[in-house]
N, C-alpha and C positions, 0 to 999 in steps of 0.2 A: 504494500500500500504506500503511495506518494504521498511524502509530506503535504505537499498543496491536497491531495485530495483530504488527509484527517484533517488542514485548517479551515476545507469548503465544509465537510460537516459538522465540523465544532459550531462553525460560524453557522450554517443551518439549523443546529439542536438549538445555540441560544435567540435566533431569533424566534423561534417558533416557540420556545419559551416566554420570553417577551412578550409577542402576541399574544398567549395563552394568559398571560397574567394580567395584560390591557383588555382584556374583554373580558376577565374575571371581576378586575375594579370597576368599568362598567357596569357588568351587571348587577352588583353589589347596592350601587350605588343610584343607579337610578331608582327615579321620582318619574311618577306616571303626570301627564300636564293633560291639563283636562283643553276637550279640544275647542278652538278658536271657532265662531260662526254660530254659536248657539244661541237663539234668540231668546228672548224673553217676553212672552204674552200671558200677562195672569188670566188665572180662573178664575172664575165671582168668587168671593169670599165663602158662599155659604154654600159652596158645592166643596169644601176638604174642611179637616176638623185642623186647627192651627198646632203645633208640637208634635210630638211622640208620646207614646204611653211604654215601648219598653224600646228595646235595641233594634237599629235598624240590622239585616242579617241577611238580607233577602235581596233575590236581582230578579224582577218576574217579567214575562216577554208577554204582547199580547197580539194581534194582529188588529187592524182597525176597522178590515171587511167595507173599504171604501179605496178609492184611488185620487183621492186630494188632498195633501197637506193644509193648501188652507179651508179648505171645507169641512177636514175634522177638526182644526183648532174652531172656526163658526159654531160646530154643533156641540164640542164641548162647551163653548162660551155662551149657547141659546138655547139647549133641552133643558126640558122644564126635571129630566131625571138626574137624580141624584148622585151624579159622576164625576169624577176626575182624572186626571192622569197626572204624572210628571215628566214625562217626556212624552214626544212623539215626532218619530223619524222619518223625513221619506224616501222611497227606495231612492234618490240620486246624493242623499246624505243629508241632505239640509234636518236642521233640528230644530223643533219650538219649546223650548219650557214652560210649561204650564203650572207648578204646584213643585217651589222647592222642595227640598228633599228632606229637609229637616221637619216638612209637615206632612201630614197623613193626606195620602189621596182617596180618592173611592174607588179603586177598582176592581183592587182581587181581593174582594171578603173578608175570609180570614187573615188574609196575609196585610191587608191595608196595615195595620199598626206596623208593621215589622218589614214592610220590601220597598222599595223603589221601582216605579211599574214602569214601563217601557211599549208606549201602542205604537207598531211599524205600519205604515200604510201600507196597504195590500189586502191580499186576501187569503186566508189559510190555506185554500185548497189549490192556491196558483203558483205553481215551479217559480214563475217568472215575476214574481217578488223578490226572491231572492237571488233570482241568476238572467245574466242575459241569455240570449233566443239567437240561435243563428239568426241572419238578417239586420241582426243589431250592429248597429255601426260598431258599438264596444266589443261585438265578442270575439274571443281568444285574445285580452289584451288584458285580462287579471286573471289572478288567479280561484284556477276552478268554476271561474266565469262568475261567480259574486259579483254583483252590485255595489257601491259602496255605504249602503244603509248596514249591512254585518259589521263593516269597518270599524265605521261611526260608531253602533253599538258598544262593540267590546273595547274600543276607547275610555267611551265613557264606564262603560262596567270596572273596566281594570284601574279606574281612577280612583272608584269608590271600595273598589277592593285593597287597593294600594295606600289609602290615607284610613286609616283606622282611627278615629278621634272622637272628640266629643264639640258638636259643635251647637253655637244657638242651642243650647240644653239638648241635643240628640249624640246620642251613642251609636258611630257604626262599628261595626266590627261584621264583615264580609268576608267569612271564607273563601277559594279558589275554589271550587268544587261542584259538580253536576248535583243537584237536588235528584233524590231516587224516589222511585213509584209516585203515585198518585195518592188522592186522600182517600180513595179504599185500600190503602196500607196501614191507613194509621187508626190510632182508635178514635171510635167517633167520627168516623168519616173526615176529622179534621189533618189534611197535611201537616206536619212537623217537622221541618229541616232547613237549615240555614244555606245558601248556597243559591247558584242558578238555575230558576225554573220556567218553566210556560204555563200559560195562563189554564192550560188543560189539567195539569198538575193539582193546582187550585180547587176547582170545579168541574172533576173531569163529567160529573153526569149532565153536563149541558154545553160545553166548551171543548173547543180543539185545538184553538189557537195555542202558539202560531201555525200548526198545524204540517202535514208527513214532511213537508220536503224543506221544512227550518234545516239549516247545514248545523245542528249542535257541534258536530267535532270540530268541524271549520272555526265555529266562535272561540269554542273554550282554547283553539290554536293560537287564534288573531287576541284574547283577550293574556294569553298566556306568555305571548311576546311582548304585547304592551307593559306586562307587568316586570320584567326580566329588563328590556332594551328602551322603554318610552318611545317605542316604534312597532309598528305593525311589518316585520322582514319578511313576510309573506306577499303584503298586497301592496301595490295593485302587479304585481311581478312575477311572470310567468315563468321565465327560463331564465336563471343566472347568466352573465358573459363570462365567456370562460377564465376570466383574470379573475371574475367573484368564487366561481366554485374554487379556484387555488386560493384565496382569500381563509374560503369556509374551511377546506383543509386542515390550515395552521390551525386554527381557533374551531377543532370538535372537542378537544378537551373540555374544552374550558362549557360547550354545549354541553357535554355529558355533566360537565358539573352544576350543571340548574342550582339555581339556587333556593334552597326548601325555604320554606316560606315555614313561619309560628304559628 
């Protein structure tokens, strides 16, 4: 073996070393930023109850079974029913806040004290809420063909997952975790689990939402990076250049070593 070749490999262990430890303190150290473009439109006062009554815990998805952002912000803001939301996203990302988060909305039952609800415009039963459609000028130009309403989502999820605090008198504390079964799991028909759910979960004897073709692994991936990197490295990006896959090479360690969360 030539001296120059053991000094190319030294010189290669420790840069891949280096790299390994610069995307370890990275990921260590990011802070999830909650995302830019979020409007703000309250809800009448007397449509959410103001506070919390225990720990927020909960991330609940619901579908809105309509195709207008602002036509669902009008009819939360004009039915004479009892409802609220605190988000509501449309399939090209845009967001409305309706009912911070520190106060109770009305929309998933049991879960209103305890979740932060989420209605994506669409429709439960439509693929293409969630993904582009051949013929779409966007498609094969993100990944998995998502939308960027999943984006946006698990932004915002992995935000409220990532700041665990007490704020305005509310307590979050949001596990990373897939919410299991439905509330014929639990007793009393009542769901009991901290974590991300759908609104079918909730109230599965009359609800579907967001219904079959929600990409859950896709989110918990996009939410799971945000909380790791304050980036989404999946989206909207199909195929690496080949400089990125050599990139991702040096730094799989440092992926294997995910960092556990408390």
């Amino acid at each position: 073996m030539s001296n120059a070749f053991k000094v190319t490999s030294q010189l290669l262990r420790i840069s891949t070393a280096v790299a390994v430890c610069a995307l370890l303190s990275t990921e260590a150290s990011a802070q999830v930023t909650y995302p830019s473009g979020v409007v703000e439109d309250p809800a009448p006062t007397n449509k959410y109850t103001n506070g919390r009554s225990r720990t927020i815990d909960s991330l609940i998805v619901h579908t809105v079974e309509g195709g207008s952002l602002s036509g669902t912000v009008n009819y939360f803001k004009t039915t004479t029913r009892n409802i609220s939301v605190h988000y509501i996203i449309d399939t090209n990302g845009d967001v409305v806040q309706m009912v911070d988060s520190w106060h109770t909305a009305w929309t998933q039952n049991d879960y209103n004290s305890r979740a932060i609800g989420f209605e994506m415009v669409g429709y439960a039963g439509d693929r293409s809420t969630w993904y582009y459609d051949i013929g779409d000028a966007e498609y094969g130009t993100t990944y998995n063909n998502l939308r960027p309403n999943v984006d946006k989502l698990a932004n915002i999820m992995a935000y409220f997952i990532e700041h665990p605090t007490n704020k305005n008198g509310a307590t979050y504390d949001i596990p990373f975790q897939r919410i299991i079964g439905d509330a014929y799991d639990y007793p009393g028909d009542e769901l009991d689990m901290p974590g991300i759910g759908g609104h079918y979960q909730v109230t599965p004897w009359n609800k579907s939402d967001p219904g079959i073709y929600f990409p859950w692994d896709d989110l918990m991936k996009f939410v799971e990076s945000y909380i790791d990197n304050d980036t989404n490295v999946y989206y909207p990006t199909v195929i690496p250049e080949p400089t990125a896959i050599a990139m991702l090479s040096l730094g799989l360690p440092a992926l294997l070593l995910r960092r556990k969360r408390a």
